[in-house]
BALUMFI-419787 format. One record per atom (N, C-alpha, C): x, y, z; residue in three letters. Coordinates in pm, whole numbers, plus 32768, in hexadecimal, padded with zeros to 4 digits. Example, Ala and Ser with C-alpha at 12.3 -4.5 7.8 and 13.67 -1.06 7.14 Angstrom:
85277DC7830CALA84CE7E3E830CALA85287EB6830CALA85057F1F82C4SER85577F9682CASER850A80038313SER
END
This chain:
80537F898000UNK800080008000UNK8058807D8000UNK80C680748042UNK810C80EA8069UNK816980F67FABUNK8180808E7FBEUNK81BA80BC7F1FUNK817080EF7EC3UNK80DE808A7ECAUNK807D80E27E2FUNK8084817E7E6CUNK809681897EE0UNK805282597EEDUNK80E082A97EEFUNK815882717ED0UNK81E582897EA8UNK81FD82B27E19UNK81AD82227DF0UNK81CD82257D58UNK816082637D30UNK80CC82847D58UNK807982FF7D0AUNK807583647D58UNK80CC83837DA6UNK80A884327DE8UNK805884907DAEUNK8069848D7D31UNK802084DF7CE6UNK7F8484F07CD9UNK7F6D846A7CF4UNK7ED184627CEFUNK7EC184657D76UNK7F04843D7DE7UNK7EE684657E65UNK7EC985147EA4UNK7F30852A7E50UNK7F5785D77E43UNK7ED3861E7E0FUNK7EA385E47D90UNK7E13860D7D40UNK7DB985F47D88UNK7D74857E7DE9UNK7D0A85747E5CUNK7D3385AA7EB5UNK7D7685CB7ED8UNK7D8C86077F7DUNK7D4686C37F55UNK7D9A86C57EDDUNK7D76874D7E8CUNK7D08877E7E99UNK7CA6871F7E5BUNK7C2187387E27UNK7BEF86FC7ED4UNK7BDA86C67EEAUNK7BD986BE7FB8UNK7B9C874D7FD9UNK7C51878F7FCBUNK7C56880A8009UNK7C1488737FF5UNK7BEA88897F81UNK7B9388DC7EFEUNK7B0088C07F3EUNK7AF688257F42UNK7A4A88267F64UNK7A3688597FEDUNK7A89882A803CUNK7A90885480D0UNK7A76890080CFUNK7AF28952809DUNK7AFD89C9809FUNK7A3B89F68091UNK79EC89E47FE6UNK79A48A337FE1UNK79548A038028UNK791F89788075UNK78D3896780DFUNK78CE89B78133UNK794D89E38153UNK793E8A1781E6UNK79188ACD81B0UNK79618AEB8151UNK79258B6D8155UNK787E8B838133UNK785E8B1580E5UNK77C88B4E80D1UNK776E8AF98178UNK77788A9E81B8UNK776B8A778237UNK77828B108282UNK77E78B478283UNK781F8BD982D5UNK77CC8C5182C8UNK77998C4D8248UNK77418CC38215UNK76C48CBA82A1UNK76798D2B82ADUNK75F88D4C82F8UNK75708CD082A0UNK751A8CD082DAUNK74AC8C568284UNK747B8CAF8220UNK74708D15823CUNK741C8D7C81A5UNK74808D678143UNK750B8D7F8150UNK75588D8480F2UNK75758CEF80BBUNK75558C9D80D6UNK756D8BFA80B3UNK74CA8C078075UNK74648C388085UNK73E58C1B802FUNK74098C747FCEUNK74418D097FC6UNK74568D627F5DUNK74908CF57EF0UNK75068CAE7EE6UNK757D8C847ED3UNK750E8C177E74UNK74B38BAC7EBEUNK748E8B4C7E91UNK74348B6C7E0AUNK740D8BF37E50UNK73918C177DEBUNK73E38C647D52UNK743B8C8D7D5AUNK74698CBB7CCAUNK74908C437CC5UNK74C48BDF7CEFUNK75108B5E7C86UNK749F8B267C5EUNK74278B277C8CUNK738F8B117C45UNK73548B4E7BD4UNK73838BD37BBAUNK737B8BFE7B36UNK73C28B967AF9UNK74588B807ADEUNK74B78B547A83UNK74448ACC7A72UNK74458A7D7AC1UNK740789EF7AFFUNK739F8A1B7A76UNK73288A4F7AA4UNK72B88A4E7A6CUNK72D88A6379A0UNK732E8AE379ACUNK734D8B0F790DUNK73798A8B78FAUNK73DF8A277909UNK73EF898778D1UNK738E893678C1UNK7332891E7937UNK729A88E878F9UNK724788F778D5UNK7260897A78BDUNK71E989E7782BUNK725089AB77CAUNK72D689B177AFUNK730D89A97706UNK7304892476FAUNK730388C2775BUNK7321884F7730UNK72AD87F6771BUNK7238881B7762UNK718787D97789UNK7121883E76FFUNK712E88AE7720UNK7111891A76E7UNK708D8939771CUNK6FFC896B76FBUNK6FA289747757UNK6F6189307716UNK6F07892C77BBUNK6E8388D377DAUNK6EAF885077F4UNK6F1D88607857UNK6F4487CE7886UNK6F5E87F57921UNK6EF98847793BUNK6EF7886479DBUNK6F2588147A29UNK6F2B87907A63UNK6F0A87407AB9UNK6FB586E77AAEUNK6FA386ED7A2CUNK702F86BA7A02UNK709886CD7A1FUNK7062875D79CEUNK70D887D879E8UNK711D87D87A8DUNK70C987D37AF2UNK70DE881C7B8DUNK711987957B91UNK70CF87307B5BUNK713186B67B98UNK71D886D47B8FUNK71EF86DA7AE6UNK727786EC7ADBUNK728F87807B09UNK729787C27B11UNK72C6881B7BA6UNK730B87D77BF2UNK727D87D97C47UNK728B875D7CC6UNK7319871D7CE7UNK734C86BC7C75UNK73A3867A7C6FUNK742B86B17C56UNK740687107C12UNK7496876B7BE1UNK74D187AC7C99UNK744C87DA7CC8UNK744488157D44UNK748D87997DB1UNK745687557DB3UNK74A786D07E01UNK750F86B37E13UNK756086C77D7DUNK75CA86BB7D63UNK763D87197D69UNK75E187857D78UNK767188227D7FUNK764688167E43UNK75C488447E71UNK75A588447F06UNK758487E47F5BUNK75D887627F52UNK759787087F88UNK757386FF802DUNK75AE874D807DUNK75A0876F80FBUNK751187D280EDUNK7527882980C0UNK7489887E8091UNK743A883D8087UNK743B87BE8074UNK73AB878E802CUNK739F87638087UNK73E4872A80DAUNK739586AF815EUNK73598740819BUNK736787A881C6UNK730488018237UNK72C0883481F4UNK72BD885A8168UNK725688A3814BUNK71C6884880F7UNK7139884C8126UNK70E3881480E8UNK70CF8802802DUNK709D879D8002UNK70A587B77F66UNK705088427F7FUNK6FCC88207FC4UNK6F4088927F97UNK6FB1892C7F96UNK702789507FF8UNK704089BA800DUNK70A589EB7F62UNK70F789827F57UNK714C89587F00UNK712489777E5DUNK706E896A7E4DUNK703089797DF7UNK6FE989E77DDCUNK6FF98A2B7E46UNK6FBB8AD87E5AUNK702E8B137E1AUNK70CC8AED7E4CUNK710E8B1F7E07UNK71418B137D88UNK71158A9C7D40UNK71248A767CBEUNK707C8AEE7C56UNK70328AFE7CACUNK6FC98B4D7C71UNK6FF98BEB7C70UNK70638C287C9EUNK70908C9E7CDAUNK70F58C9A7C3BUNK711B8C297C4FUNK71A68C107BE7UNK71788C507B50UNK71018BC17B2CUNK708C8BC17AC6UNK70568C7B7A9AUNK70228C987AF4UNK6FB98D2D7AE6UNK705F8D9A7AB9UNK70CB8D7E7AFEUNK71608DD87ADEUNK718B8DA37A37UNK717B8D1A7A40UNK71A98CEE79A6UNK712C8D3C791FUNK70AB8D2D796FUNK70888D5B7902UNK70488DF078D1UNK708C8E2F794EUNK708A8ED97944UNK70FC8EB278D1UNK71708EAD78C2UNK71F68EB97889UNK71CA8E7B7830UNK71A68DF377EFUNK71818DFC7761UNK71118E517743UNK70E38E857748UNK70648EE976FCUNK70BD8F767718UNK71018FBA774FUNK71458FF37760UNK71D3900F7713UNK720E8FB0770FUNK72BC8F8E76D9UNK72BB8F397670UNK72B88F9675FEUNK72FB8F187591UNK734B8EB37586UNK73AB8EF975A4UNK74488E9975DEUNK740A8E2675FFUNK73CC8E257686UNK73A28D9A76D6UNK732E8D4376A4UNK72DE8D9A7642UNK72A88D6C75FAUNK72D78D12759EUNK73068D19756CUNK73628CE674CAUNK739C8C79752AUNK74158C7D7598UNK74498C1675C5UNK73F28BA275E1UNK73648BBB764AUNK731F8B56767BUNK72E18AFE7613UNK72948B6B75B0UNK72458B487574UNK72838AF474DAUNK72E28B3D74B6UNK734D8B02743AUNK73188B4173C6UNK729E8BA773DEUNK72578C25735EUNK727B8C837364UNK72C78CA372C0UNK72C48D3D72E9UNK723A8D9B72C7UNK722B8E177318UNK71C58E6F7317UNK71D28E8B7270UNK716A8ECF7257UNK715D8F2F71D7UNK714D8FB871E5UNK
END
């Protein structure tokens, strides 16, 4: 054992790395006040949501929040065990009503989500 972590330091060196990295932003967003850890959650819910608008596209409500959901799991997985879906889904509707001020609003974001350009 002591030899394989001799002879790959390197990859020992690369996990300990990425360790340290996950550790680090845990603790600063853990450190933040609780408003500022819901601020925090709720813009990465825009990004979240604009991916399952481009990728679902609409009228796949149910779908859609699912994959959220999961994307959400996977970046906050400590978040998710305390916070309720029902609460979780208020903020995916907050996300939704922000995504779709900005397409009717923003071409730009228009064209990206949607893959049309305006006339």
């Amino acid at each position: 054992m002591f030899e394989w972590i001799i002879g790959n330091w390197y990859v020992v060196l690369g996990i300990a790395a990425l360790l340290a990295a996950a550790g680090f932003f845990m603790y600063r967003f853990f450190k933040l006040p609780r408003v500022e850890q819901i601020a925090k959650v709720k813009e990465w819910l825009k990004y979240a949501v604009a991916i399952a608008e481009k990728e679902l596209g609409s009228g796949t409500g149910e779908l859609k929040l699912r994959y959220v959901y999961d994307l959400f799991v996977g970046k906050f997985p400590a978040v998710a065990k305390i916070i309720t879906f029902e609460t979780f889904s208020g903020w995916v509707d907050d996300a939704l009503e922000w995504l779709n001020e900005q397409l009717s609003s923003n071409e730009s974001i228009s064209e990206l989500i949607t893959g049309e350009e305006s006339e």
